[in-house]
BALUM-319755 format. One record per residue: residue in one letter; x negated, y negated, z negated of N, C-alpha, C in turn. Coordinates in steps of 0.2 Angstrom, whole numbers, plus 5000, padded with zeros to 4 digits. Atoms other than C-alpha are relative to their C-alpha. Example, Ala and Ser with C-alpha at 12.3 -4.5 7.8 and 13.67 -1.06 7.14 Angstrom:
2
A499650065000493850224961499649945000S500450065001493250054964500449954997
***
This chain:
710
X500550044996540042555070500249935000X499750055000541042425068499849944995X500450025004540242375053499549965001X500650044999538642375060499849945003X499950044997539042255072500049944997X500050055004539642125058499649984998X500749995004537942155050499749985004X500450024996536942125066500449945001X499750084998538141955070499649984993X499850055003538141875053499150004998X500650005001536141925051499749965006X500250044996535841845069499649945000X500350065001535541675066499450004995X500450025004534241705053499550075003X500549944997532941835064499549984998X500550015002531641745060499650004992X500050005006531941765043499950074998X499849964999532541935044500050055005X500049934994532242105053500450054998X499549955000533642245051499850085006X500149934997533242425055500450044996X499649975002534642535053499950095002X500049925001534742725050500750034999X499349955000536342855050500050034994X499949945005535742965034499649984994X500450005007534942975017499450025002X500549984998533743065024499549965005X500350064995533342955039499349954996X500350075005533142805025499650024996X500650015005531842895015499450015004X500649974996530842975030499749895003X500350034997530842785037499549944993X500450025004530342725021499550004995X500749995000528842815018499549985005X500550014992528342755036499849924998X500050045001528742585033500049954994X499850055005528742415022500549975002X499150055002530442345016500050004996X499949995006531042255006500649974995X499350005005532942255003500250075004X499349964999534242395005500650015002X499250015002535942375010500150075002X499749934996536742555012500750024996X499350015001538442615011499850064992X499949955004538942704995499950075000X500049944998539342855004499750015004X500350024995538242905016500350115002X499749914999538543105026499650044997X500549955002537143195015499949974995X500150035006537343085000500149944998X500350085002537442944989499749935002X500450054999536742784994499749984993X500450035006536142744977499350064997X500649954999534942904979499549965001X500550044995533942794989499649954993X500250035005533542714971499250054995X500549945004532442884964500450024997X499649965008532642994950499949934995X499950055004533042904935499350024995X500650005004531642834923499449985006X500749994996530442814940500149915003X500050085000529942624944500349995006X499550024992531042524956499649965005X500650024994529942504973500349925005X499550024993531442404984500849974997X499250035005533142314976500550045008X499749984997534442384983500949975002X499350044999536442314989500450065002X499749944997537642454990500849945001X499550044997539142425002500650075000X499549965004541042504999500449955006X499350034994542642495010500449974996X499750035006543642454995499749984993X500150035005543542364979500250094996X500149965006543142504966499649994995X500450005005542642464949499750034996X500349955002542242604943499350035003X500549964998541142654956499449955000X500750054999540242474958499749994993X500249995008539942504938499550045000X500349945002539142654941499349985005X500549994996538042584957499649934998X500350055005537542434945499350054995X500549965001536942554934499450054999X500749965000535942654942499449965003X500450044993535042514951500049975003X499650064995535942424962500149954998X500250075003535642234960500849975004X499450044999537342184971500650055003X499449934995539042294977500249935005X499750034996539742224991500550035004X499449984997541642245001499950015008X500249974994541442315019500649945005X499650054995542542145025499649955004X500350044996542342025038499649934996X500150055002542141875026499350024995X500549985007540941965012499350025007X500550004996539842025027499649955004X500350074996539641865037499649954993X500350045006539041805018499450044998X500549965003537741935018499449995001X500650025000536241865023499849964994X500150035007536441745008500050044993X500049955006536841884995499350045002X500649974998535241965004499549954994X500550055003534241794999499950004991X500149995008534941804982499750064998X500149935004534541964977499250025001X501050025002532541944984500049964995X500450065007532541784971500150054995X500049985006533341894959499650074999X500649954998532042044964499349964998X500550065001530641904963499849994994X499950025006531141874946499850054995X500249935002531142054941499550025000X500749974998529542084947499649984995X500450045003528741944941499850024992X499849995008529441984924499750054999X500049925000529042164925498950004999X500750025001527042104928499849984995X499950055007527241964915499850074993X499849925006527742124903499550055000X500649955000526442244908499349974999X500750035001524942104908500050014991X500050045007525742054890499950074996X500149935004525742244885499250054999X500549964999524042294892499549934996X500550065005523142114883500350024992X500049995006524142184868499750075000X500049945002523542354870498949984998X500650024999521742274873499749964992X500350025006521642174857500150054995X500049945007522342314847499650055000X500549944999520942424854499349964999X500550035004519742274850500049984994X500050035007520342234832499850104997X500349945003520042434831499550024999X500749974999518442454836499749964995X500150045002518142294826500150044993X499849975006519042394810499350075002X500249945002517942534814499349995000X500750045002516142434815500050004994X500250015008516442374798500150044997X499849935007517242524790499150054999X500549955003515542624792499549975005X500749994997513542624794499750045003X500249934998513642794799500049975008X500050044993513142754819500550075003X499749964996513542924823500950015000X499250004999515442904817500449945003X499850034994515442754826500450025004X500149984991515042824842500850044999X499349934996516642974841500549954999X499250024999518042844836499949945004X499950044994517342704846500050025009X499849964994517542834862500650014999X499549964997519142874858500649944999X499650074999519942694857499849995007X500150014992518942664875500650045005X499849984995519842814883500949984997X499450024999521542744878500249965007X500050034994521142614891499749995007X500449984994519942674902499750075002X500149935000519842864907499550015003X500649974998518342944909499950055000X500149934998517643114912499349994994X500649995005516043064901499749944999X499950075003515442914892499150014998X500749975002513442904887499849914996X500550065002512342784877499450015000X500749995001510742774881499449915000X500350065003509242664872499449985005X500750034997507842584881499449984997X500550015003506242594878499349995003X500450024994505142484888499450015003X500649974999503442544885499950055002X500049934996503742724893500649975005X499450004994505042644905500650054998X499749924999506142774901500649984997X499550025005507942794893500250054998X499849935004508442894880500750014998X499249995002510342954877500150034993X499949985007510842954860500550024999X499249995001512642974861500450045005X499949984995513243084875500750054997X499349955002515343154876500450015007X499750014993516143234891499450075005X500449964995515243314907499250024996X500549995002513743414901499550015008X500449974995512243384914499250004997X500650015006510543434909499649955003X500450074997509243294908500149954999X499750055001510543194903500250014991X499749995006510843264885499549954994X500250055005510543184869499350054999X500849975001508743184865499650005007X500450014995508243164881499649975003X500450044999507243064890500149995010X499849994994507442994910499749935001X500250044999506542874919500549925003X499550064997507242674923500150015006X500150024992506542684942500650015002X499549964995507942724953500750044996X499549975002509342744940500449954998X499650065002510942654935500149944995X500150035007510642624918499249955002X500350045000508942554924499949935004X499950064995509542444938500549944994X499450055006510942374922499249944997X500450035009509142334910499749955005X500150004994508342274926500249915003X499650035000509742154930500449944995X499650025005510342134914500949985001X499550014997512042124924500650105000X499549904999513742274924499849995007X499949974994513842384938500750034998X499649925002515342494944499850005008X499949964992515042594959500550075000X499849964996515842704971499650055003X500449964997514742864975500350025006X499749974996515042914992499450065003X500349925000513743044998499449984996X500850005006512043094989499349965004X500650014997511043025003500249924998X500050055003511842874998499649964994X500550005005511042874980499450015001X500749995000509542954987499649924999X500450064997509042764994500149974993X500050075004509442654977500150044992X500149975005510042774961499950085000X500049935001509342944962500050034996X499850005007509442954944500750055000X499349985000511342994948500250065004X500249934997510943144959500450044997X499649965004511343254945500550004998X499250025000512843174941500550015004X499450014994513643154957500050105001X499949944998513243354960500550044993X499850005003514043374945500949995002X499450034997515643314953500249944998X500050065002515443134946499949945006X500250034993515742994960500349924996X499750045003516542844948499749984995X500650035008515142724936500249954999X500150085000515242574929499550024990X500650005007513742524915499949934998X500050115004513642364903499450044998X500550005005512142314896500249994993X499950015008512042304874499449964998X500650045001511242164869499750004993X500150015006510542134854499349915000X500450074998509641944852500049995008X500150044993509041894868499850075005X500249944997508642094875500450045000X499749935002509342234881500050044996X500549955003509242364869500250105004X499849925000510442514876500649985008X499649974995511642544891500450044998X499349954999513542604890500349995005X499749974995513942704903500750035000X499449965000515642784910500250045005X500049964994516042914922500650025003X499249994998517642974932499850055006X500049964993517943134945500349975004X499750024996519043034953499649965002X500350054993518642894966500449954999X499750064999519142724965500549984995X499550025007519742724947500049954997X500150055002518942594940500249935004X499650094996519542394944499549964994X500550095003518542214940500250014990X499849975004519842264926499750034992X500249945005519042404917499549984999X500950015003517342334919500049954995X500450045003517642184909500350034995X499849955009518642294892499350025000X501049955003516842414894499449934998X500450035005515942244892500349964994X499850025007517042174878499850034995X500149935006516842344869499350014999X500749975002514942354872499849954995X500250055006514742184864500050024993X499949975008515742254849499450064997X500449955002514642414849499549974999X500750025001513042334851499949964993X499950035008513542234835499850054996X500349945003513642404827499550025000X500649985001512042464832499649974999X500550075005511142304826500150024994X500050005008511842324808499750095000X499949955001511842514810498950005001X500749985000509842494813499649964996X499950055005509742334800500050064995X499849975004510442464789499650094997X500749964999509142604795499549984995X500650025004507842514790500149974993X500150025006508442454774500050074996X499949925004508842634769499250035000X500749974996506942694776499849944994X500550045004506242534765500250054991X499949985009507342594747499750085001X500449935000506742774752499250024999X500750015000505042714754499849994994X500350015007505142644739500050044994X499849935002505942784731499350044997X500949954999504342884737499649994996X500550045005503142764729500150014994X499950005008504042764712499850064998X500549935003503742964712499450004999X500649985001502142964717499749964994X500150065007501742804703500150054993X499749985006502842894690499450085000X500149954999502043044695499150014996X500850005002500042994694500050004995X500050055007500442874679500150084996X500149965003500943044671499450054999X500449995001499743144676499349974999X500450045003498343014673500150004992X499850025009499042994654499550064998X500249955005498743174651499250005001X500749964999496943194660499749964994X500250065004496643024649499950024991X499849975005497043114634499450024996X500549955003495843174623500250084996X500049954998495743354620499750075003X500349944995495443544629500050015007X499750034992495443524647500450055004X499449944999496443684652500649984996X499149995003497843634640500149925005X499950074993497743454651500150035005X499749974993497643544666500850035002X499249984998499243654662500449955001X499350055001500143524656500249935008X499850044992499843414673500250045005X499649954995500143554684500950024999X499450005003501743574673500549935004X499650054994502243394680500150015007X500050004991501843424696500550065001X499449944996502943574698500549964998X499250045001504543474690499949945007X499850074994503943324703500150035007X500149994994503743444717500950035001X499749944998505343564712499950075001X500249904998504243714715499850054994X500049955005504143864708499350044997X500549975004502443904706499549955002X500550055001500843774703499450044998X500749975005499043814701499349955003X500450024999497543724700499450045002X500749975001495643794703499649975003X500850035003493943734701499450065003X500849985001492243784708499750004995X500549995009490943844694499349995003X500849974997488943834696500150064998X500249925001488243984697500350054999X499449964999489944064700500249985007X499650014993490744104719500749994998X499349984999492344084723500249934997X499250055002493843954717500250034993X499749975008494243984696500549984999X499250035002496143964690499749974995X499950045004496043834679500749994995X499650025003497643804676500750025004X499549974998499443874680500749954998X499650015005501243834678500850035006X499449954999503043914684500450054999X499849965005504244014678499750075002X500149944998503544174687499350014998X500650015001501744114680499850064996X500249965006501844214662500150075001X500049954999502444374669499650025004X500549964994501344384684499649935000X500650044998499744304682499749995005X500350014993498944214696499250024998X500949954998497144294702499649964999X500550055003495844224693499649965006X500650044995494544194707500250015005X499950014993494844164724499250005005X500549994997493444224735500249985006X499850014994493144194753500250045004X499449954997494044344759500649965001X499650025001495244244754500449925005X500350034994495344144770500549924999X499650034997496944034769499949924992X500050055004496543924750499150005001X500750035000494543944752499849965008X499950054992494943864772500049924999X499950075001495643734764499749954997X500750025005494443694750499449985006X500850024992492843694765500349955003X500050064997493743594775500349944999X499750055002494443484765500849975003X499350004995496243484775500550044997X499349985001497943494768500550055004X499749954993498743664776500850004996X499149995001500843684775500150085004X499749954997501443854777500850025000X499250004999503343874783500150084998X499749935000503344044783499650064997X500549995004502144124770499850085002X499949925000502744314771499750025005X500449964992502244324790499249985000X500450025000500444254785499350065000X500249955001499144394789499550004995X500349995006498044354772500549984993X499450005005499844324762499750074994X500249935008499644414744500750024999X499549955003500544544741500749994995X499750035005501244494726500449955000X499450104997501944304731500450045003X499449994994502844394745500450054995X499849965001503444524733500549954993X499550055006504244384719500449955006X499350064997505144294734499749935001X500250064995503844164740499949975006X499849994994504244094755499549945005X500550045000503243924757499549954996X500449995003501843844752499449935003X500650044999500443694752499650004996X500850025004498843684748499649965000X500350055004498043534741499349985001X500850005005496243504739500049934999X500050075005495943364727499249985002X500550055000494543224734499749974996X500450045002493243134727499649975004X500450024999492443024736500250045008X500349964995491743124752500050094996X500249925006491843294738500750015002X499349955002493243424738499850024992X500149995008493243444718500350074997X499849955003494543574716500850015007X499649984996496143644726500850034996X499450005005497943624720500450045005X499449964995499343764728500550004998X499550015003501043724727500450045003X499949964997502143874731501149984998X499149994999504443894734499850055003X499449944997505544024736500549985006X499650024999506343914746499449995008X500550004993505743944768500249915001X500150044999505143794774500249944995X500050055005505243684758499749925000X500450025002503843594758500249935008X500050044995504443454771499749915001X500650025000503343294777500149954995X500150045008504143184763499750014993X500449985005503643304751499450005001X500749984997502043354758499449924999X500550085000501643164760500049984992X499950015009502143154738499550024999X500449945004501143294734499249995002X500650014996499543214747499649954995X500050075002499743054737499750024995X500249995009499743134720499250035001X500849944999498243264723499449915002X500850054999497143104731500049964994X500250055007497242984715500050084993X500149985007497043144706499250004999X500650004999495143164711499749974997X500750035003494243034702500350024993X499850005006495443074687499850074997X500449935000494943264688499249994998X500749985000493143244688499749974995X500150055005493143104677500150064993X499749955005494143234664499550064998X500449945000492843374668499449964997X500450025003491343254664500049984994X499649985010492443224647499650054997X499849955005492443404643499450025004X500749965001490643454649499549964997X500450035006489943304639500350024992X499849975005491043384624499650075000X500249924998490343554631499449974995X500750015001488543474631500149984991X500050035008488843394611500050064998X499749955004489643564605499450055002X500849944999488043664614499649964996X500550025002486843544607499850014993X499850005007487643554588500250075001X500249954999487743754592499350005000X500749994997485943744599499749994992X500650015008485343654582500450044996X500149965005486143754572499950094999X500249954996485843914581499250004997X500850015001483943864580499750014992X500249995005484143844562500150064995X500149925002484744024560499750035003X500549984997483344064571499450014996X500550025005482243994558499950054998X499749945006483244074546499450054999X500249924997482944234554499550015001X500849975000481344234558499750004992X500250015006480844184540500350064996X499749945007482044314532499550055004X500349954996481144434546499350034997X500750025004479344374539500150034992X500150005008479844354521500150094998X499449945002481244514519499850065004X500149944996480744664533499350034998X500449975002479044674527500250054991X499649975005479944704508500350055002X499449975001481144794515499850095003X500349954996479944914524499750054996X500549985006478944934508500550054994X499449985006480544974498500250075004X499749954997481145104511499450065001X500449965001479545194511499850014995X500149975005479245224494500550014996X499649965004480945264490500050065005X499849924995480945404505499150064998X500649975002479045454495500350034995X499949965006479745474480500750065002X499649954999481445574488499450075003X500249944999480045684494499750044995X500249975007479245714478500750044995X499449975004480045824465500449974994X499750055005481145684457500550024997X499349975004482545724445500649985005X499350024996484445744454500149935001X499950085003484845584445499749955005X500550064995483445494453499950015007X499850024991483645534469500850005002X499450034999485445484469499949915003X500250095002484745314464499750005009X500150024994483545304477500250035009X499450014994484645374492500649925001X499650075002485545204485499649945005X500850074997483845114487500150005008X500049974994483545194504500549975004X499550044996485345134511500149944999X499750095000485644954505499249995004X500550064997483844914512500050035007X499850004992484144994530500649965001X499550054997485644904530499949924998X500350084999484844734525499849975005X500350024994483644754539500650005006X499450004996485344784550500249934999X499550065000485944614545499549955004X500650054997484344534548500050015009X500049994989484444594568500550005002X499650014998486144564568500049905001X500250074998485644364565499449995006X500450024993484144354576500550035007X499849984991485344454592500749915001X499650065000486644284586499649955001X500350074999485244164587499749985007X500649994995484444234601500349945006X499850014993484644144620499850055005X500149954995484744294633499949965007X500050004992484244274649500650035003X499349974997485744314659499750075004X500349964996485344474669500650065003X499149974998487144504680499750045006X500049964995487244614693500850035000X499549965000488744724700500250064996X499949965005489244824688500850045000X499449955002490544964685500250004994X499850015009491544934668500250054997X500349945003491945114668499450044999X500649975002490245154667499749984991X500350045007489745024653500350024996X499549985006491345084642499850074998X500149955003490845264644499049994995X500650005002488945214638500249974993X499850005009489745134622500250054997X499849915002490645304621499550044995X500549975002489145374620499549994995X500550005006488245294608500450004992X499649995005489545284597500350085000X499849935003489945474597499950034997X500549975008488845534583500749984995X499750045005489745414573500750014999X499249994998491745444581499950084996X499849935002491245644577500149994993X500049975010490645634557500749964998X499650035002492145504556500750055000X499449964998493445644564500449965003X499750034996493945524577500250035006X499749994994494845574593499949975002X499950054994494545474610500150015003X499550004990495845454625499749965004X499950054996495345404639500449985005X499749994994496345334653499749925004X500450034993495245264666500149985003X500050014991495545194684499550065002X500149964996495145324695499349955005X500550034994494345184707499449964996X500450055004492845084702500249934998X499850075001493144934692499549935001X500550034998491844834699500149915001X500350074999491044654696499449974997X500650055000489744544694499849964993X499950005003489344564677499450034995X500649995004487744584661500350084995X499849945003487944774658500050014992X500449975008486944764640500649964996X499750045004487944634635500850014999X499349975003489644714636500150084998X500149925004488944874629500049974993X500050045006488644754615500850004998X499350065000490444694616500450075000X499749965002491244874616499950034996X500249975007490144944604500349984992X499650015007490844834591500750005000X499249995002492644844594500150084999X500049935001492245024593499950034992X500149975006491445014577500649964996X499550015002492844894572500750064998X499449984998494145014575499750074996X500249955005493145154568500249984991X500150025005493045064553500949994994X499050015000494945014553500150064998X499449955000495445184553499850044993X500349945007494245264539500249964994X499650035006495045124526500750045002X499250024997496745154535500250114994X500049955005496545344525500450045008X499549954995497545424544499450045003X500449974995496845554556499749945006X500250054994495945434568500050035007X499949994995496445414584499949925006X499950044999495645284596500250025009X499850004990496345254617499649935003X500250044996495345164630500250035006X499849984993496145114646499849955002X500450054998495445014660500649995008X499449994995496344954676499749935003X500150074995496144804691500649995004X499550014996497344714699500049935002X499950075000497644524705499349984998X500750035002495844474704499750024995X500250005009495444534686500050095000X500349945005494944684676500350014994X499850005009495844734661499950074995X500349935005495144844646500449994995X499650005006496144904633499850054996X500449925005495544994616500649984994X499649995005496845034603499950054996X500349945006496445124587500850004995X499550015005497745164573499950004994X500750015008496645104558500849944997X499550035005497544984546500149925004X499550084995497944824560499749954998X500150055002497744664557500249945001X499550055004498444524545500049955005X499750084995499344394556500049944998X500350085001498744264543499349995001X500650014998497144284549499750025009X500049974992497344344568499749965003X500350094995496844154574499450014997X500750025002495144164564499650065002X500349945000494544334569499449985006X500650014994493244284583499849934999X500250035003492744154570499250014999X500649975004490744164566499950004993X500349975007490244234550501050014995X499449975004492244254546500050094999X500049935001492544424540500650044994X499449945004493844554529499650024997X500249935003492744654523499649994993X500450035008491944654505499449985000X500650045001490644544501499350065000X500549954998488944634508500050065004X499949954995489744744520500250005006X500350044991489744634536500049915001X500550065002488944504540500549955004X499750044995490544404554500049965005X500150014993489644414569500450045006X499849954994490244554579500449995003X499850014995491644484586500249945003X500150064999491244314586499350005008X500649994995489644384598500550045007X499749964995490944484609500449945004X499850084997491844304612499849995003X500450034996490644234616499750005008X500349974993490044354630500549995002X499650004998491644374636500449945004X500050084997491844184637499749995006X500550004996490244174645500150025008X499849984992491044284661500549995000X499550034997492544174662500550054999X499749925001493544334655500549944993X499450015007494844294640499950084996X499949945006494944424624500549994994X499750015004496244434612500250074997X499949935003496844564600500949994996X499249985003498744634594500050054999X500049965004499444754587500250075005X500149954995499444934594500650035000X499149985001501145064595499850044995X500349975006500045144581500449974992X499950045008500445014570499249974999X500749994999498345004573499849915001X500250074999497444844580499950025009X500149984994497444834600499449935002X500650064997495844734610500049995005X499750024991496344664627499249975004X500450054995494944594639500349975006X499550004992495344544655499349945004X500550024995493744494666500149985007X499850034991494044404685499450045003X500349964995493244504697499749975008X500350034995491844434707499350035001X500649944998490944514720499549945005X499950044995489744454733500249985004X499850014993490244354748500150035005X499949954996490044494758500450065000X499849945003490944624748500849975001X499350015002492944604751500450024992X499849995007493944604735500750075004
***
């Protein structure tokens, strides 16, 4: 006690400088100073429950209070040790060093004061170094990249160095809907608030900033509080969110966006944090200027991009329509573009006919085309390309397979989507372009707006083409017509001059084979007899080539037709010793089709193949099979006769070409089957059989009425 006493004398005289409250224990001196503010120490070394340099902390924790420890004797070791941990002065428990202890008191606040000061000094210069290092990064990560989005996640993760938050948001303003949209959202998930979203300005934080044009930070204290000024922030605060501070982003002279920052805690933020979030929004806002500069320059070379395809694209197909030429080998060949411009795998063009229903393939192109031919005609059953044709509107199908008029076929090669085209004229639908992938939802609105492009500048070039090729039509019908007309002449004149002769010759050699004529001479005239029946054959085989028929189509069964050539050729198949197979469709092959005139037209590949086979020196054997599928009709007649020469295979459906020895046909018959076969939009060709034979292909589209489903 004796101590203390020196300590309350020699502090005396300075009371008004100086208040002294003494304690017994370690304990005492920490309970009184958690109660109280002080702001020196002096305690003895040793106290009854502990060190007085306790009273310093654990080691490594900041120093709150400078401390003076006092000692009965001079020990250096141990005042080494209370330097050490803290202690700013040791002091000797004598009379003279204690009556000096108000002035070691004084020193040791300056040199406390000093401390401090410095200690602030050092944390400001650390926290203004951590600040420009975290501006020169943001600064480094604006100009490393245009990407906004990779912005946004490293410019959040330099913020939360210096400013913690629970969730960080940028959202854009858009002043014509009042509203604001969150582009950038990291942290607390509240809905309403996610990217993509949308949230009125009235009564929200971000809209009191735009508003303003000034930061906020608030302290949420209850909901009825936000009821009255941001109730925007409702969903936040119930979220557990009670800590905002939001800059405005300027861009020129206007807000364009608002960065937010959020905190669980209460009273985290300081004047401090608000002005780093507006330093850093300046920075951002730079980024989203260039990064939206850089939008749009990317959107312009894309645009232009676009353009060049479509350009390169027309210019292409404009060259080919421009071309002179057969309009189907132009058609392919532009459809062929069009599928490389579009990447897809299956292109087809079709055209309306007079005086034919439905939508005609024209023109085809993709790898899948040649194995599986597309369906000749498109009727209105056919709901999803004849919709689009009527009503002149460009349909997109994402998902082709689920389509309740989907074909069969497409979904069975792996098509998944698909646009359909119709090519304008004017106020006219002219024709209808389908552009098919394998690939679900391909056709997306960049493409779709290419292939809009192309189709609309193809219309005047299309039509213009087809008046091409029906002025060519029209010339090559005219110079058929006249020269038709002048084997009409012919014909009638040979009819005149030659049938009367030939009638005269045939009945007085068939008198005299009545009379009793020698062997010999009626060899001869049996001679007579046949060449002049077969002149008159030649002479009706030119007037049926000169003639012009009336068309006279109806619904037609093509097994039916097939068997009535049968039958008129069976006399002929029997004395010949020809075998016929048939393999029929079971179902009706039915279309819309001139009966007489493909009785014609199987009659002579009948008698061809008869003919074939009686040089050919073999047992004859002919097969006919018929079949319908994908829009079309296919007939097939195969004989195993002596074939035919593949240097002449291209000229066989030539007029008046022929093989046969001079006066034993005349090289119409299957120039007149052509012709019909043309005539109903059909194709014909001929190859070789597994005989070794000659095989005869038809393949007719199949068109019924309007009301009739295919």
């Amino acid at each position: 006690m004796h101590y203390i006493e020196l300590v309350h004398r020699a502090f005396e005289p300075h009371r008004g400088r100086f208040h002294l409250a003494v304690v017994a224990s370690l304990a005492q001196a920490r309970a009184y100073l958690e109660e109280a503010s002080v702001h020196l120490i002096i305690a003895d070394l040793r106290l009854p429950d502990g060190p007085g340099t306790d009273l310093l902390g654990a080691e490594g924790e900041e120093r709150k209070v400078p401390l003076v420890v006092m000692t009965v004797k001079v020990d250096e070791e141990a005042a080494l040790a209370s330097m050490t941990a803290g202690a700013l002065d040791y002091v000797i428990k004598s009379e003279d060093e204690l009556a000096n202890l108000p002035r070691t008191a004084e020193r040791v606040l300056r040199e406390w004061r000093y401390i401090t000061e410095h200690q602030v000094a050092e944390q400001a210069l650390i926290r203004f170094s951590q600040e420009n290092s975290m501006t020169a990064e943001i600064g480094r990560i604006v100009d490393s990249s245009l990407n906004i989005c990779e912005v946004y996640e490293a410019f959040g993760a330099e913020v939360r160095k210096l400013i913690p938050f629970d969730c960080m948001s940028l959202s854009f303003v858009n002043y014509e809907e009042r509203t604001m949209s969150p582009t950038w959202v990291v942290g607390t998930d509240v809905p309403g608030l996610r990217e993509g979203d949308d949230f009125p300005m009235e009564r929200s934080l971000a809209g009191e900033v735009v508003r303003t044009k000034a930061p906020v930070m608030l302290d949420a204290d209850t909901e009825p509080d936000l009821e009255q000024r941001y109730r925007g922030l409702i969903p936040v605060y119930n979220a557990g969110t009670v800590s905002f501070m939001a800059v405005p982003l300027w861009s020129r002279d206007s807000v364009i966006a608002v960065l937010r920052i959020e905190s669980k805690h209460r009273g985290i933020y300081t004047q401090r944090h608000l002005e780093i979030l507006e330093r850093t929004g300046r920075q951002i806002a730079g980024a989203i200027a260039n990064a939206k500069l850089y939008d749009e320059r990317t959107q312009a070379e894309a645009a232009e991009r676009r353009r060049s395809h479509e350009l390169t694209g027309l210019y292409e197909i404009s060259r080919i329509f421009s071309e002179t030429g057969d309009f189907e080998v132009k058609a392919t060949a532009a459809m062929e573009k069009l599928a490389v411009l579009a990447g897809a795998d299956w292109v087809t063009l079709r055209l309306p006919k007079e005086n034919a229903p439905g939508l005609h393939l024209m023109a085809a192109s993709g790898p899948e085309v040649a194995e599986h031919p597309p369906t000749q005609v498109f009727t209105n059953a056919m709901t999803m390309s004849t919709a689009a044709f009527v009503e002149g509107k460009t349909a997109v199908i994402d998902d082709y397979a689920n389509q309740p008029t989907a074909s069969q076929a497409l979904v069975d090669l792996g098509m998944q989507s698909m646009v359909i085209l119709p090519i304008k004229s004017g106020d006219r639908t002219v024709g209808l372009v389908t552009v098919i992938s394998k690939d679900k939802s391909y056709f997306r609105p960049e493409l779709s707006n290419l292939l809009i492009v192309v189709c609309e500048g193809l219309g005047v070039l299309l039509e213009n083409s087809i008046l091409q090729e029906d002025r060519k039509r029209s010339e090559q019908r005219m110079y058929e017509a006249a020269r038709l007309a002048s084997v009409g002449e012919l014909a009638a004149g040979v009819a005149h001059e030659i049938n009367n002769p030939l009638a005269s010759i045939v009945m007085y050699a068939q008198l005299l084979m009545d009379s009793e004529a020698p062997e010999a001479m009626r060899r001869d005239l049996l001679m007579i007899d046949s060449e002049a029946k077969r002149a008159g054959k030649i002479v009706q085989s030119l007037l049926t080539f000169a003639r012009e028929n009336e068309p006279k189509r109806k619904l037609t069964d093509i097994n039916v037709v097939l068997e009535r050539a049968l039958d008129l050729k069976s006399a002929d198949m029997k004395s010949s010793g020809i075998q016929i197979s048939r393999n029929l469709s079971s179902d009706p092959n039915c279309s819309i089709l001139d009966d007489h005139d493909f009785t014609q037209v199987f009659v002579n590949i009948l008698t061809n193949a008869q003919q074939a086979i009686e040089t050919s020196g073999r047992a004859g054997h002919i097969t006919i099979a018929s079949s319908s599928s994908n829009g079309v009709i296919d007939v097939e007649i195969a004989d195993n006769g002596s074939g035919i020469d593949p240097q002449i295979k291209g000229r066989i459906f030539e007029p008046f070409f022929t093989t046969k020895p001079e006066g034993a046909g005349t090289g119409l018959g299957l120039s007149i089957c052509y012709g019909i076969v043309k005539d109903h939009d059909g194709d014909i060709w001929a190859g070789e059989s597994s005989d070794r034979g000659a095989t005869f292909r038809l393949r007719i589209p199949i068109l019924l009425s309007d009301d009739q489903p295919i």
